[in-house]
Structure formats: structure tokens, C-alpha cells
C-alpha positions as CSV (number, residue, x, y, z in Angstrom):
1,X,0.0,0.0,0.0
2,X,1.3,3.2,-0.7
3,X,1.7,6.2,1.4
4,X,-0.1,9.2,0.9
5,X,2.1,12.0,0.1
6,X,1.0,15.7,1.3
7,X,2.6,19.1,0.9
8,X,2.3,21.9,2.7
9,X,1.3,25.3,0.6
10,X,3.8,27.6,1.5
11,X,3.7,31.5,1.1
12,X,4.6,32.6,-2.7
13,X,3.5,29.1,-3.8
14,X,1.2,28.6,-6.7
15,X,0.1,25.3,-8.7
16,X,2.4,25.6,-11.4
17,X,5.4,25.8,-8.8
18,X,3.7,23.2,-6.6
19,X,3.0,20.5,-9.7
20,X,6.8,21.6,-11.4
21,X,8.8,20.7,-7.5
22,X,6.3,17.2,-7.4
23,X,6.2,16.1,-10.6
24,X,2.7,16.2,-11.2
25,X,0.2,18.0,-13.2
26,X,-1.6,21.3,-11.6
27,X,-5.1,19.5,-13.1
28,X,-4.2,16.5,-11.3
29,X,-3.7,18.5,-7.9
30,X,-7.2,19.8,-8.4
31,X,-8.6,16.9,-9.4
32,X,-7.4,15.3,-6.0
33,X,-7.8,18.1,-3.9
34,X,-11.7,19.0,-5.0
35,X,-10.1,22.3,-5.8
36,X,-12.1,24.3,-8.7
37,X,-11.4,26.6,-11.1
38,X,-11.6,29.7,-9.8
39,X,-10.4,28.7,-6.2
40,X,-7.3,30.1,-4.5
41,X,-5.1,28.0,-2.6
42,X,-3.4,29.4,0.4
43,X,-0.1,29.2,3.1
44,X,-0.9,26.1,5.7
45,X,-3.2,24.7,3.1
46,X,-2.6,20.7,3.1
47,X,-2.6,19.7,-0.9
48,X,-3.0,15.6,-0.9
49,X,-0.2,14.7,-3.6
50,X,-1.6,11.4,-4.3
């Protein structure tokens, strides 16, 4: 079974940098994540990597 893999949304971080550092797309972090199209993420936000 594989371990869940989170990261931490830092300040200055944005999906693209996010994605770029964990090799994987910004859809895909949305996707997980039940984040929508026009929603922000934000500093001490918990992003499920998958």
C-alpha cells in the first residue's frame, strides 16, 4: 500500500510551482484536492499529492 504524500502550501507558492517541485500536473492536484477553477489556494493549506 502506498503512502499518501502531502505538501504543505507555502507563502509565494502557486500550482504551477507546486506541480513543477512534485512532478505532477496542476489538473491532477485539483482533481485530487476537490479544488475548482476559480479557487485560491493558500499558506498552511494541506494539498493531498496522491
Amino acid at each position: 500500500m502506498e503512502e499518501r504524500q502531502y505538501y504543505v502550501v507555502q507563502k509565494g507558492d502557486n500550482l504551477f510551482k507546486i506541480s513543477s517541485k512534485n512532478k505532477i500536473t496542476m489538473q491532477k492536484i485539483k482533481e485530487i484536492n476537490g479544488i475548482g477553477p476559480d479557487e485560491a489556494i493558500f499558506p498552511g493549506q494541506r494539498l493531498l499529492l496522491e
